[in-house]
N, C-alpha and C positions, 0 to 999 in steps of 0.2 A: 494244324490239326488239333492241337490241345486246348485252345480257343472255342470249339464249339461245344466239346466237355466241359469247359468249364462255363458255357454261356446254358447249357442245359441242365445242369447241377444249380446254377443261380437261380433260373425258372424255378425248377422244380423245387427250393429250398421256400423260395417266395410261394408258392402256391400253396406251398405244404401248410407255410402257418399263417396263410390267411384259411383256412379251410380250419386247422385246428382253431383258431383264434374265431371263427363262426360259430363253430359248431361247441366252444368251451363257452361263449354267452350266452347261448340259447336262455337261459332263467337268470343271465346276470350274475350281480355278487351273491354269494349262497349266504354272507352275511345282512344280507336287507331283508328282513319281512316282505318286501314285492317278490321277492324273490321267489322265496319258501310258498309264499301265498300262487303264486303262476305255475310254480313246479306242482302245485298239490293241485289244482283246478287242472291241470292237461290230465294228472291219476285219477281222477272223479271223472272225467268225462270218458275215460278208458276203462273205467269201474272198478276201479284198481283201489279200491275205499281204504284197505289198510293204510298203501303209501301216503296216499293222500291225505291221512289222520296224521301219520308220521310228518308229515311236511307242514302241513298245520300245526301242529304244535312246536314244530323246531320255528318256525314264524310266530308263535305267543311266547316261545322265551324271548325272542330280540324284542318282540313289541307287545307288552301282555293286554295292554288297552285299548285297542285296536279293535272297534268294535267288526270289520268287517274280518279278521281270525278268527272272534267268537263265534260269529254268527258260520263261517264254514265249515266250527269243527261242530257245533250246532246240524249242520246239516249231513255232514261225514258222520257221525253218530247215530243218526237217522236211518239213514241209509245203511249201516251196518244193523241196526235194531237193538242198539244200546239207546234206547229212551229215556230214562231218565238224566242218562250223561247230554244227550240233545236237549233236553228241557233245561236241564241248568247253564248251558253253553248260550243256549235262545234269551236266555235271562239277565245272564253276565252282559252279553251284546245289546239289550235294550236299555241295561243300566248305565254301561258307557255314552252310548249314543239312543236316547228314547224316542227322536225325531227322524231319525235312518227307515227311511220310505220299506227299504228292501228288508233290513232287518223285520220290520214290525211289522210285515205282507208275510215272511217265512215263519217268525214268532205266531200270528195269528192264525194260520192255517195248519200249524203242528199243535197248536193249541187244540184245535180242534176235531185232528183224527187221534189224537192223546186223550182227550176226554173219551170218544166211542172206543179205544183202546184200551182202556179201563176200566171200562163199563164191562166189556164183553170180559175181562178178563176177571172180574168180581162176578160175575153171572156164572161165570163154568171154574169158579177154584177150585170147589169141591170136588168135580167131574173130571179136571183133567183134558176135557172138552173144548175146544174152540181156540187152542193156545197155538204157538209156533209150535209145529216138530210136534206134536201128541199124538199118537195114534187114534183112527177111528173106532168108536166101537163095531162090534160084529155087524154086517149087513150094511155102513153106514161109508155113506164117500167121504173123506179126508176132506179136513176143515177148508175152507176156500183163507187164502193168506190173508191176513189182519193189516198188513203195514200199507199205506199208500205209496208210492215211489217218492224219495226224495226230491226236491228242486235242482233240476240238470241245473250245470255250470253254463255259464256263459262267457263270451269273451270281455275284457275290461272294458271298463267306460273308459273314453275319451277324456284325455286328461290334459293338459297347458304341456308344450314341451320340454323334456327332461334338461335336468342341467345335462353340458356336454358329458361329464363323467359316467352318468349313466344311463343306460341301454333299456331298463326295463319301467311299465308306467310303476306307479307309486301305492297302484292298490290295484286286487284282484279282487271280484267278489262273486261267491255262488248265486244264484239267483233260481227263485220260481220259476217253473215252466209260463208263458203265455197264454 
């Protein structure tokens, strides 16, 4: 009788931590930049931007050179409407790496509604007019939003497979919509 107690207790001890032991790797070592960098791309695609800014940057202290961290806290910045912090992150990222296809497709197209960004926003300083969050004047409909949507996440490239030790690929990276 005390035999199947203890054959259900063993089960159940074995299930338990493979189930914790799943569900504790989900983003790997928290010490790897893949890591930091996977945990913050599932918070971008859930629009979750602070954490995601959070998790990119705890990924640029393990790895500060790393041009694809630049370039998604470049895009995390973005996406919150802290521009000029994206434009120096988009910059950082093309200096590490200037040949990075994806870097220099997100560099050139934040270049780009950055410029009409600034244009419009040296047009109405004076006015208060045409900015985030400014009220209309009387009679007049609320500005249409300025920012274009940042470049959704997408899932990582295909990468050579991992040493046995680890679980997660080697690099995450935000990317341009299609």
């Amino acid at each position: 009788m005390r035999t199947p107690i203890l054959k259900r207790a063993a089960i159940f001890s074995l299930f338990f931590a493979v189930v914790l032991t799943a569900c504790g790797s989900r983003y790997g070592n928290p010490e790897r930049p893949a890591a930091q960098l996977a945990f913050g791309v599932d918070m971008a695609r859930r629009g979750l931007w602070n954490e995601a800014l959070f998790r990119f940057h705890q990924a640029e202290t393990l790895d500060p050179k790393n041009p694809r961290v630049l370039n998604n806290l470049g895009v995390a910045y973005e996406a919150t409407g802290d521009y000029d912090k994206a434009l120096g992150y988009y910059k950082q990222a093309l200096q590490v790496d200037p040949n990075n296809r994806e870097v220099r497709a997100n560099y050139g197209r934040f270049v780009e509604f950055y410029q009409s960004f600034k244009g419009k926003e040296g047009k109405n300083k004076g006015t208060g007019e045409g900015k985030p969050g400014a009220p209309a004047s009387p009679g007049q409909a609320p500005p249409a939003p300025t920012a274009a949507p940042p470049p959704a996440p997408v899932e990582p490239e295909a990468t050579p497979p991992p040493p046995a030790e680890a679980t997660q690929a080697e690099e995450t990276e935000v990317r341009p919509p299609v």
